[in-house]
VEXDRENVO-124928 format. One record per atom (N, C-alpha, C): x, z, y; residue number from 1. Coordinates in Angstrom, 2 decimals, decimal comma, m for minus. Example, Ala and Ser with C-alpha at 12.3 -4.5 7.8 and 13.67 -1.06 7.14 Angstrom:
BEGIN
((13,19 7,80 m5,69) 1),
((12,30 7,80 m4,50) 1),
((13,20 7,80 m3,30) 1),
((12,85 7,08 m2,25) 2),
((13,67 7,14 m1,06) 2),
((12,90 7,87 0,03) 2),
***
This chain:
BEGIN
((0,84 0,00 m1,18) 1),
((0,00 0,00 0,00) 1),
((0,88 0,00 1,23) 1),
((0,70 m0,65 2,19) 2),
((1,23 m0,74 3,58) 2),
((0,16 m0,95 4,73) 2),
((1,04 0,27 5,19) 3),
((0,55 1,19 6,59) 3),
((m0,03 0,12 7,26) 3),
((m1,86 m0,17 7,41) 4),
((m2,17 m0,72 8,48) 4),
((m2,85 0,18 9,95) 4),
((m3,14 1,59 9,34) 5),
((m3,18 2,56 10,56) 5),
((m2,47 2,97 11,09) 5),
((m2,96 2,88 12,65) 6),
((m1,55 3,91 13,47) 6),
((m2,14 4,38 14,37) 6),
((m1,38 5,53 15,35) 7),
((m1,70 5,80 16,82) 7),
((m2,84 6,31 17,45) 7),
((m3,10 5,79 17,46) 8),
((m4,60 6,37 18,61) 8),
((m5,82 6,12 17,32) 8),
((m5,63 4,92 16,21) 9),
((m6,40 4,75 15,53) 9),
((m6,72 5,69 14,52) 9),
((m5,49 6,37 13,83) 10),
((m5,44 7,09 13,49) 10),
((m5,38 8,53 13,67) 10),
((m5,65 8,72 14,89) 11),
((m5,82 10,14 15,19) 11),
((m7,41 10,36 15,36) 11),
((m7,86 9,15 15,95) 12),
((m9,82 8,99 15,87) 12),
((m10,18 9,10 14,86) 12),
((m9,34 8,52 13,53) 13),
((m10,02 8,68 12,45) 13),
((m9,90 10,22 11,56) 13),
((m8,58 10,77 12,01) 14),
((m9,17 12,15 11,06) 14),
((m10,51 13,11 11,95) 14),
((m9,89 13,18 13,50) 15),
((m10,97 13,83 14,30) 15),
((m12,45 13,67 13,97) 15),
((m12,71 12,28 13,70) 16),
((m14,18 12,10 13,83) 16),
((m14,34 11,91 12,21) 16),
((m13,67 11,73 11,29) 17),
((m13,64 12,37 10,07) 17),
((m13,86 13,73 9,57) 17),
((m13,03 14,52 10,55) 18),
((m13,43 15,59 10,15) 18),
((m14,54 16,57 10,77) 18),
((m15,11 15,86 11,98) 19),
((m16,11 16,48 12,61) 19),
((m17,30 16,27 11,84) 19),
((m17,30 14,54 11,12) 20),
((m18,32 14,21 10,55) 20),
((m18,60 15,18 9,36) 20),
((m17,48 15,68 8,39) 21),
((m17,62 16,25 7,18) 21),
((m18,10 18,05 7,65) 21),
((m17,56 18,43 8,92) 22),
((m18,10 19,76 9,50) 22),
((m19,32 19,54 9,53) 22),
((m20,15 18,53 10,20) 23),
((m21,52 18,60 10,45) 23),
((m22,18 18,41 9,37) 23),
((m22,06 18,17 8,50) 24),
((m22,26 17,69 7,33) 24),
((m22,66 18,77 6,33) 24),
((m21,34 19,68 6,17) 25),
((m21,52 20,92 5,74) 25),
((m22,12 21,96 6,47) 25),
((m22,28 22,26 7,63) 26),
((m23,80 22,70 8,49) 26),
((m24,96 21,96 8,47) 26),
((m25,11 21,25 7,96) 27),
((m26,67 20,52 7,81) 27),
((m27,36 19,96 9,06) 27),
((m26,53 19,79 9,58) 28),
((m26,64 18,98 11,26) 28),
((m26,93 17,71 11,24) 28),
((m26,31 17,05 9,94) 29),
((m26,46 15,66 10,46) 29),
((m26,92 14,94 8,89) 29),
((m27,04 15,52 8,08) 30),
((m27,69 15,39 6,56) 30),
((m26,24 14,95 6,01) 30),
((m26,71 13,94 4,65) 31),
((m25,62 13,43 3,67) 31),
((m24,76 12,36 4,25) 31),
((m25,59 11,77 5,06) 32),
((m24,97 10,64 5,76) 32),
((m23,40 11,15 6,35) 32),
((m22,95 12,19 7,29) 33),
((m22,11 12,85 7,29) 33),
((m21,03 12,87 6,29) 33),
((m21,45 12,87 5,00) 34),
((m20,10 12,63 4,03) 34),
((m19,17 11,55 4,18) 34),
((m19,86 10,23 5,00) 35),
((m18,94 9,51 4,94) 35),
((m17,80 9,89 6,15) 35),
((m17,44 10,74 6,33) 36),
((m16,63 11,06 7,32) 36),
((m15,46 11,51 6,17) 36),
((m15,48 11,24 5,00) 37),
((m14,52 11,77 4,36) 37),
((m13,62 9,98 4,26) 37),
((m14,40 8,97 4,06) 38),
((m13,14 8,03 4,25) 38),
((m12,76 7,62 5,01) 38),
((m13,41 7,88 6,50) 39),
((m13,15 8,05 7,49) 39),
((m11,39 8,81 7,71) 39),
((m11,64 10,30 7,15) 40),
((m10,77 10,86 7,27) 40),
((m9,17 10,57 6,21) 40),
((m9,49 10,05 5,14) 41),
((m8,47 9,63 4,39) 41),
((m8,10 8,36 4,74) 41),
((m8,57 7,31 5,49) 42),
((m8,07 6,32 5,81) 42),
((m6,83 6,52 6,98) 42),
((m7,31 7,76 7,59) 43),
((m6,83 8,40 9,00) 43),
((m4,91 9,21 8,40) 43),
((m5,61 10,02 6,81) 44),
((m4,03 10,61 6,60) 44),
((m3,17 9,80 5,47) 44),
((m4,12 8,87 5,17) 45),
((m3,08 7,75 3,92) 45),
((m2,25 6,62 4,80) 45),
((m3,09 6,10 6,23) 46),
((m2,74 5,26 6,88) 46),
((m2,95 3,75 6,79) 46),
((m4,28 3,98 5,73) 47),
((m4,46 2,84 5,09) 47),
((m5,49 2,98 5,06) 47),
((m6,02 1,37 5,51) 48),
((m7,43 0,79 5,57) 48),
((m8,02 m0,47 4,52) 48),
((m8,47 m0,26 3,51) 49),
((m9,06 m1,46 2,65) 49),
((m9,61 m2,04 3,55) 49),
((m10,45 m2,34 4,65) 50),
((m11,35 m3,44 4,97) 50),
((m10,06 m3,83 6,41) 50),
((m9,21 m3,28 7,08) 51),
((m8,50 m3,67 7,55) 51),
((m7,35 m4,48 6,90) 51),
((m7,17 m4,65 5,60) 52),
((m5,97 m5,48 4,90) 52),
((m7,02 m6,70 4,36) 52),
((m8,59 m6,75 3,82) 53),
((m8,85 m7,67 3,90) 53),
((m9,72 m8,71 5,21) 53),
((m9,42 m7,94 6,42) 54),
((m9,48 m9,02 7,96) 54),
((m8,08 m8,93 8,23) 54),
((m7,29 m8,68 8,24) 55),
((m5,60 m9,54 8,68) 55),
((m5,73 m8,13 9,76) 55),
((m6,22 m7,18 9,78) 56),
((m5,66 m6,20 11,03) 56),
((m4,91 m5,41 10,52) 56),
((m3,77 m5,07 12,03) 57),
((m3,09 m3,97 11,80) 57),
((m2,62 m3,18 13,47) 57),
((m2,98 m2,11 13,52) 58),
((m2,71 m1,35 14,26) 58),
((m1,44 m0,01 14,15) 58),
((m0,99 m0,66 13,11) 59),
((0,56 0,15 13,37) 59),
((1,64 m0,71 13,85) 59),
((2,47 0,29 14,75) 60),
((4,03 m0,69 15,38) 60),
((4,53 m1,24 14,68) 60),
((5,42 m2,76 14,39) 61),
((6,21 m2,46 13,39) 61),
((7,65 m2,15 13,82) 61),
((8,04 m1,81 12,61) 62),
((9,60 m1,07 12,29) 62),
((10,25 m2,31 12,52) 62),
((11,44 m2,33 12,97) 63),
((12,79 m3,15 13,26) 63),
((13,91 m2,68 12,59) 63),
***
């Protein structure tokens, strides 16, 4: 797997990953809320399945 998250993208995604899975487990926002969990693992693996199959990447690259 190679890093197509980075930066700002990846810091939105654990935040609102993990806010989603908080509300979730308070019953705030129902089941729907769970999906804040691949939200959030896309955010700490750095890796996006639907971003490697559209050609995006939002990490720098290395030199």
């Amino acid at each position: 797997m190679k890093s197509n998250v980075g930066g700002a993208d990846k810091i939105a995604r654990i935040v609102i990953g993990a806010l989603l899975i908080g509300l979730a487990l308070t019953g705030v926002i129902g089941a729907w809320g769970w999906i804040g969990v691949l939200a959030l693992a896309t955010g700490l693996f750095n890796f996006c399945p639907a971003y490697g199959l559209l050609g995006i990447n939002t990490c720098k690259l290395k030199k």
